[in-house]
N, C-alpha and C positions, 0 to 999 in steps of 0.2 A: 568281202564286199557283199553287199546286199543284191541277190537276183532280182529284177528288176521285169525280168521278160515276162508278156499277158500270154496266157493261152489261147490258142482257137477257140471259139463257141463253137461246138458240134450242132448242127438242123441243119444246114444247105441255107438254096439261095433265098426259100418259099418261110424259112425259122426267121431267117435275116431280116428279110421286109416284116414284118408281122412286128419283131422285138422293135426294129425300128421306128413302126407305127405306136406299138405302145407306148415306146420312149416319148416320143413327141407331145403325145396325150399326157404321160407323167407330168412330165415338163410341163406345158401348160396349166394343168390344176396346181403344182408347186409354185410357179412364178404368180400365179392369181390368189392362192392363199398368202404367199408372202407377201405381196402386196396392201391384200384387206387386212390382214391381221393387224400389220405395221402402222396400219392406216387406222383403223377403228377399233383393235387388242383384240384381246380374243376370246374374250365372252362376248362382244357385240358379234363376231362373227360365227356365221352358221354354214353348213356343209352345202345347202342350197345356194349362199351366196357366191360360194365357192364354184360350184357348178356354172352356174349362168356368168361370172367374170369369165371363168376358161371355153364357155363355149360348150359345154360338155354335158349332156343330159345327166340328172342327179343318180339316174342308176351306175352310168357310165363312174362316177365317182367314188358311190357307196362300194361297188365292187371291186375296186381296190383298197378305199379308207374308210372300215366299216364306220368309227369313230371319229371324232374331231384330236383326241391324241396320237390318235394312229396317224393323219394327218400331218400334226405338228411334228410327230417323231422324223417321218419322213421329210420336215422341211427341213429337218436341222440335219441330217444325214445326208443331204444333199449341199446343203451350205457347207458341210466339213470336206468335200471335196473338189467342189464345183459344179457339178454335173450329173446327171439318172445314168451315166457309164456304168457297166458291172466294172469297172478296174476298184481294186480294193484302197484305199490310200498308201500302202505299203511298196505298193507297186507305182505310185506318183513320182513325176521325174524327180522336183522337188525333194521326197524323203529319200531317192536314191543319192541324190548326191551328197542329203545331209550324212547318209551312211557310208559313202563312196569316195567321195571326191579326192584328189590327191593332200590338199594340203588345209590344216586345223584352222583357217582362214575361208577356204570356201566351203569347207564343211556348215560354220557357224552363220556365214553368210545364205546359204540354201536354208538351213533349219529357220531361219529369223524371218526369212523374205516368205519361204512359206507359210510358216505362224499366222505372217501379217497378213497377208492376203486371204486366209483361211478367215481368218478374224474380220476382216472387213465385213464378211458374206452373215458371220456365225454369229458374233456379239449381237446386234439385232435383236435376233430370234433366240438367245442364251435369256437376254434380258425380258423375255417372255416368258421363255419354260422356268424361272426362277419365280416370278408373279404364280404360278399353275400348280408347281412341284408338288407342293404338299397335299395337291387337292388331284393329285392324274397319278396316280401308279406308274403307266406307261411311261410317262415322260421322268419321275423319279429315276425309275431303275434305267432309265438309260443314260442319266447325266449322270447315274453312279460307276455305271461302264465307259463313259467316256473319260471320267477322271481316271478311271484304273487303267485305261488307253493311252491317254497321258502319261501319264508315270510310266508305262512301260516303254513308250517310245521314249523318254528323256533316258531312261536305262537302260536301254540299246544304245542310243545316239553315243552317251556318255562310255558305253563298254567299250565301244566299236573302236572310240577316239585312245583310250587306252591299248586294248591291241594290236592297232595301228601303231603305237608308239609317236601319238600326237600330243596327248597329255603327260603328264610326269605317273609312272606308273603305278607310286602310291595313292591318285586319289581316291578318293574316298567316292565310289560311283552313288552308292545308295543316299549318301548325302548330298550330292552334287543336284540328283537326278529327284528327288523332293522338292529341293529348294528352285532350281527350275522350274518344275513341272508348277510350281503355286507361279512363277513369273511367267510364263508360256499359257498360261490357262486363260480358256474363256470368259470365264470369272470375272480376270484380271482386265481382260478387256473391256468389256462393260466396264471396270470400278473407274478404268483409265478414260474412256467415254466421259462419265459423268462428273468424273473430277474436273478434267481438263477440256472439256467436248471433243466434237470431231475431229478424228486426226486422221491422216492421213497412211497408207500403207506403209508407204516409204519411212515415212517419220517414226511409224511403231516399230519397224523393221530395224530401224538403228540404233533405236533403244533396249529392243531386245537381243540383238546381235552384243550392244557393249555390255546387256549383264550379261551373258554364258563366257562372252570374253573374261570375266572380272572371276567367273571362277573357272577359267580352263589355266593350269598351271603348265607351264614348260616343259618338256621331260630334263629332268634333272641329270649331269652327267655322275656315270658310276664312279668311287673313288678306285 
């Protein structure tokens, strides 16, 4: 089962208030960039704009996001989990139980309801850094990392359900956990956005729950 437990932050009470304050400050420029971005794209918007929506003098901002990618990276790094929390996604209740949970039913049900909700925040801002990719380094190499994030979480999820003895022991992880990973992808979301428009958490959550259903086999009994 996947360890799930956050560590203490080491500073005391005086580290606490301070990260905290930062935090609040993050948060704000991220919820004001996502905003103007979504609202006006992201060539119309500027780091200055950015500033005066959050309230935040423009030095306040450049000293964290020297750039406008370095920005965006941050907004999207912050959609894929919820929050400016240092908790890494791995440790999300969500991914524990897709790794955890007792039975090949609530497994698939965590992994899909997270997805969706993940997807709500990310598609967006995905259908952004896709318009930018070829023209931002920054933002390339990090939607090249988050695919290979991808994949790697569907090939856990997918191992985990095998050695648990959820799945039938011969499948085939590495094909399972491709084929997933392109239906689980941000990508996907967006394509499903604009095919179909807005959907709803819930409603991509069931869709994506019946495909891993479609390929999670039985364990098969030994003869």
């Amino acid at each position: 089962m996947m360890e799930c437990s956050v560590p203490p932050v080491p500073g005391g009470v005086n580290a606490d208030r301070r990260r905290a304050r930062s935090a609040r400050t993050e948060e704000r420029i991220v919820r004001a960039a996502t905003e103007l971005m979504l609202d006006r794209g992201y060539a119309r918007t500027s780091l200055t704009d950015v500033a005066a929506a959050a309230g935040v003098s423009p030095r306040t901002l450049y000293v964290r996001f020297a750039t406008k990618p370095e920005l965006l990276k941050r907004m999207i790094d912050v959609a894929v989990v919820g929050d400016v929390d240092e908790v890494p996604l791995a440790e999300r209740p969500w991914v524990c139980a897709a790794f955890g949970a007792p039975t090949l039913d609530e497994r698939i049900t965590a992994l899909a309801g997270g997805v969706a909700e993940m997807h709500a925040r990310l598609a967006p801002l995905v259908a952004l850094a896709i318009e930018v990719e070829n023209a931002e380094p920054v933002i390339a190499e990090q939607a090249a990392r988050a695919r290979a994030g991808n994949h790697g979480l569907l090939q856990g999820f997918w191992s985990a359900l095998v050695r648990d003895g959820l799945v039938d022991a011969d499948t085939d992880v590495e094909h399972v956990a491709a084929s997933t990973m392109l239906l689980s992808a941000a990508e996907t979301a967006v394509l499903r956005r604009r095919s179909f428009g807005e959907e709803t958490p819930g409603r991509y959550a069931e869709w994506l729950a019946g495909a891993l259903r479609a390929f999670a086999r039985e364990p098969q009994p030994k003869p």
